[in-house]
C-alpha positions as a printed NumPy array, in Angstrom:
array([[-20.646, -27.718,  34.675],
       [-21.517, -23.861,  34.931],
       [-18.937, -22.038,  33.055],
       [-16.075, -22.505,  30.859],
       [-13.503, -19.588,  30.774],
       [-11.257, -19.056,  27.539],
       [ -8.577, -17.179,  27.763],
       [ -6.884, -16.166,  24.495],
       [ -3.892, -14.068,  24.581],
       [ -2.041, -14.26 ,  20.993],
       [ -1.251, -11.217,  19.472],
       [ -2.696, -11.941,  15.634],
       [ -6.138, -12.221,  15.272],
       [ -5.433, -13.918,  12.033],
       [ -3.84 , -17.303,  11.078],
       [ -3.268, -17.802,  14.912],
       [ -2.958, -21.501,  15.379],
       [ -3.54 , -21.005,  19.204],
       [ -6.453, -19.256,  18.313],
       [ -7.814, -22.244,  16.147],
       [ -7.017, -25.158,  18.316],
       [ -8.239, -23.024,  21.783],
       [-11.614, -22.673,  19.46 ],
       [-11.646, -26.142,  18.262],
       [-11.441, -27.501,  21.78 ],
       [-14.136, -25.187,  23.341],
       [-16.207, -26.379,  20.753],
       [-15.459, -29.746,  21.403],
       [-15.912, -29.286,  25.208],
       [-19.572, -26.711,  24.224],
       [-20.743, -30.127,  23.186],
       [-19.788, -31.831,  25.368],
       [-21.664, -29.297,  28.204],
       [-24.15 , -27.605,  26.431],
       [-25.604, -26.069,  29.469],
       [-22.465, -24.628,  30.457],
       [-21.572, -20.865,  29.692],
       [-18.485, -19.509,  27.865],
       [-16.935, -16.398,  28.622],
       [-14.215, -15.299,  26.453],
       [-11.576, -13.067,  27.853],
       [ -9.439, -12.208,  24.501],
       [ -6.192, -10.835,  26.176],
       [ -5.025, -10.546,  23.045],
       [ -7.381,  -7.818,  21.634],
       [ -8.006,  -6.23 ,  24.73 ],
       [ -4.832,  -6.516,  26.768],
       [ -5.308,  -5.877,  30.752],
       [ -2.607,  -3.463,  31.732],
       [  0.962,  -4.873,  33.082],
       [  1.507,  -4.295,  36.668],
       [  1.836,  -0.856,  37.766],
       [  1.886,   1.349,  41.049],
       [ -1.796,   2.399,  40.   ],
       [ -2.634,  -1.287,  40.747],
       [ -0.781,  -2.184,  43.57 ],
       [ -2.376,   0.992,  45.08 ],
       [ -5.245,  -0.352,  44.39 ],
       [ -4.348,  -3.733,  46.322],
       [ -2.392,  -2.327,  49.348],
       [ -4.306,   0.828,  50.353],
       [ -6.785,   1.702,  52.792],
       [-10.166,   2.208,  50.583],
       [-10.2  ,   5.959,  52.036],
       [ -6.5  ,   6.365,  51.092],
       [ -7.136,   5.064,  47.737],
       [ -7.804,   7.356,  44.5  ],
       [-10.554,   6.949,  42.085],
       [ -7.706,   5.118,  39.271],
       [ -6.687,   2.827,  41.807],
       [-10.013,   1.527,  42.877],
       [-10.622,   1.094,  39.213],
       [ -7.418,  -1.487,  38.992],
       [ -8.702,  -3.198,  41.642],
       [-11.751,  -3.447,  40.693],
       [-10.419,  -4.992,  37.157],
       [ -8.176,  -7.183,  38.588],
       [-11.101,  -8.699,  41.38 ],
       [-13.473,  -8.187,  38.011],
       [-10.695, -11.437,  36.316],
       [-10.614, -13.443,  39.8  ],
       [-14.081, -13.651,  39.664],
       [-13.931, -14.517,  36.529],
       [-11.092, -17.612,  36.81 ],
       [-13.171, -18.649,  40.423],
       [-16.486, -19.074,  38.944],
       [-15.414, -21.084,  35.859],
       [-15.14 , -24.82 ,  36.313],
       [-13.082, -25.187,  33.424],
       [-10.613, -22.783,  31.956],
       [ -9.029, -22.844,  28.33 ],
       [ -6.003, -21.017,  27.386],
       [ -4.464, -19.998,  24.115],
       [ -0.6  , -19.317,  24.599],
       [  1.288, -18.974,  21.723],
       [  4.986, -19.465,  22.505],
       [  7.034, -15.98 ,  22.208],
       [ 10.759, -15.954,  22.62 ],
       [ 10.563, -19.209,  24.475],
       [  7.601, -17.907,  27.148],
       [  4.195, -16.816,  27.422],
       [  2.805, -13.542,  25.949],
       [  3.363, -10.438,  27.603],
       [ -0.681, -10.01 ,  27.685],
       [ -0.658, -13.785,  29.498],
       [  1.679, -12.802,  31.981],
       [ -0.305,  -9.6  ,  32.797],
       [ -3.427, -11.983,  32.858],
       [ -1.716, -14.337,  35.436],
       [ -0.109, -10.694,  37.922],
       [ -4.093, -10.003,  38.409],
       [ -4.994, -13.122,  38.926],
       [ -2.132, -14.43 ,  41.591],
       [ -3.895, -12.493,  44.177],
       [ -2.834, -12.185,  47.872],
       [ -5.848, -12.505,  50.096],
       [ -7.951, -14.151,  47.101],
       [ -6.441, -16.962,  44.955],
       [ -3.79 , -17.254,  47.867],
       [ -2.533, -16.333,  50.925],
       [  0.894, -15.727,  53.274],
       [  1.35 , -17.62 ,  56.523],
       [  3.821, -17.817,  58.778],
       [  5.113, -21.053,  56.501],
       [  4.726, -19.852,  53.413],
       [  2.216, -19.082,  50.992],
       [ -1.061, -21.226,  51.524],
       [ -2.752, -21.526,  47.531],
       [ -7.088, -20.442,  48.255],
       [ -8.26 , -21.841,  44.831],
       [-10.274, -24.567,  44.796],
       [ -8.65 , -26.834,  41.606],
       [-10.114, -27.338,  38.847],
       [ -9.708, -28.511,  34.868],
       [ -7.397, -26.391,  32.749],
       [ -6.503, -26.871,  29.466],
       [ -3.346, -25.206,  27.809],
       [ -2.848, -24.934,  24.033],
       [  0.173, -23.558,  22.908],
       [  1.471, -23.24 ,  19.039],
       [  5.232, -22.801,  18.617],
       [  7.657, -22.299,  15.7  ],
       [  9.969, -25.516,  16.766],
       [  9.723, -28.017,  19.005],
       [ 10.383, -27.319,  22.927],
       [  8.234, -29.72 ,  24.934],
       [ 10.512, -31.301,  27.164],
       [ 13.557, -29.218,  26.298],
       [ 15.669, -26.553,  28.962],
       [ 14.422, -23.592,  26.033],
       [ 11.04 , -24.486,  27.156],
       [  9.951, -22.024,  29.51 ],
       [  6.09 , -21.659,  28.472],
       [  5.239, -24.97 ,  30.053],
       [  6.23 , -24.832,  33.215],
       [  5.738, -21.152,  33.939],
       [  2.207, -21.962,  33.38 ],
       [  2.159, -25.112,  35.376],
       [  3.866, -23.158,  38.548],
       [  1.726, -20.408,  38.384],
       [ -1.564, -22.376,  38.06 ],
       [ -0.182, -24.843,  40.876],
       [  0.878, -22.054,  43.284],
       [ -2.697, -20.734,  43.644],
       [ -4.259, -24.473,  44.322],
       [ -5.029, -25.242,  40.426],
       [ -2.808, -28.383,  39.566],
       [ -5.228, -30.734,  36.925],
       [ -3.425, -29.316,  34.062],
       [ -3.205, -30.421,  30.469],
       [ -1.035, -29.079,  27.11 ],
       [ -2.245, -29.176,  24.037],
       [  1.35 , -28.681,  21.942],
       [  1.073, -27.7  ,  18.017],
       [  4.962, -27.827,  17.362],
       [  7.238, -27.251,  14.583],
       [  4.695, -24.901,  13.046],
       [  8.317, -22.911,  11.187],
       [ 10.633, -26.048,  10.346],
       [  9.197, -26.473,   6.786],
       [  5.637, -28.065,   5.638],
       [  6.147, -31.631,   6.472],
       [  7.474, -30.966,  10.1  ],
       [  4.531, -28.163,  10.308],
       [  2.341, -30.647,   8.831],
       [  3.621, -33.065,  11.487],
       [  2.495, -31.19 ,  14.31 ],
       [ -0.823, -30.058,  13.461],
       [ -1.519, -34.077,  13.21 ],
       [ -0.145, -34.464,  16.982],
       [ -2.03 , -31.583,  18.012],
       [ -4.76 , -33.316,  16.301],
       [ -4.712, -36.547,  18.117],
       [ -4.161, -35.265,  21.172],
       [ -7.364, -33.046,  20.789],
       [ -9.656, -36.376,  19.725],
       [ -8.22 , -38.264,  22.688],
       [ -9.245, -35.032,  25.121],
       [-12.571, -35.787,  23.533],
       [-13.042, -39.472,  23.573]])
C-alpha cells in the first residue's frame, strides 16, 4: 500500500465523533501499513467551493478560451482526482446532516465525479474509469437511520462511489449519538466493535 486518503468533512473541529472514529481507524490502518502515506484533505476546515460556472468553465472550455479563474478550478478539481486516484485506500468522515452528507462532502464528490477522468459517456451510458479500490465510510448521527427510508447518507455515498468504478465499500455507523446517554452510549460500543473487527 502507497497512500491512504482521509477525507474529513464535519463542520466542528471539536467533539466531532466522525472526526474521532475517521482518526481512530487511520490509526488503526497507519499500523497496519506503516509504509504507506496519509494525506488528509479536511473538507471541513478548508471547504472546496460548490459547483459554479467558474468551474464548469474550467471543465468545458477550450484552454485558449478559458480565463485565468477557470483554469484555477480546474486545476483544483484535477489537483482532488489525483488525489482520490493515487490513494489505495480512502477514509471518510461524514457526519449525518438533515438526513445526508455535508454540503462540503457533496462539493468534494462534484470535483471528483469527473467526465473524461473518474468516468466517461458512451453511446450506452456512462462507462465508470476508476480502478476500485478500499473505502471506508464513518458516519456519526443523532438517531438511528441505517437501514431506514430517512437514510439518505448511505446510499448517496455508495452510488456515487459505485458510479465512478469504486464499489468495495464499508460503513462505520456511530448511531443514536442524541437519544439520551445509554442509547448514545450504545452506539459508540457498536461503532466500537465494528472498528476491532475492521482490524482483526
Amino acid at each position: 500500500m502507497q497512500q491512504i486518503l482521509v477525507i474529513q468533512s464535519s463542520a466542528r473541529q471539536s467533539g466531532s465523533l466522525s472526526r474521532e472514529y475517521t482518526a481512530t481507524l487511520t490509526a488503526k490502518l497507519q499500523a497496519q501499513y506503516p509504509q504507506a502515506k496519509v494525506v488528509i484533505r479536511d473538507i471541513g476546515a478548508q471547504p472546496v467551493p460548490h459547483l459554479d460556472e467558474t468551474l464548469l468553465g474550467g471543465w468545458m472550455k477550450p484552454a485558449d478560451q478559458q480565463t485565468q479563474e477557470e483554469r484555477a478550478a480546474a486545476a483544483r478539481s484535477d489537483e482532488l482526482v489525483d488525489e482520490l486516484l493515487a490513494s489505495d485506500v480512502v477514509v471518510i468522515g461524514s457526519p449525518m446532516y438533515n438526513f445526508g452528507i455535508t454540503s462540503t462532502l457533496k462539493s468534494w464528490f462534484d470535483h471528483v465525479l469527473r467526465a473524461g477522468r473518474t468516468f466517461k459517456y458512451t453511446e450506452t451510458g456512462p462507462v465508470p474509469l476508476t480502478p476500485d479500490r478500499k473505502v471506508y465510510v464513518v458516519t456519526s448521527r443523532g438517531g438511528r437511520h441505517q437501514g431506514m427510508p430517512q437514510d439518505h447518507q448511505q446510499p448517496y455515498i455508495t452510488t456515487a462511489l459505485g458510479f465512478i468504478g469504486i464499489k468495495d465499500v464499508t460503513f462505520v455507523h456511530v448511531e443514536g449519538q442524541s437519544m439520551g446517554d445509554e442509547e448514545a452510549g450504545k452506539g459508540r460500543a457498536e461503532a466500537d466493535k465494528a472498528l476491532a473487527e475492521l482490524a482483526a
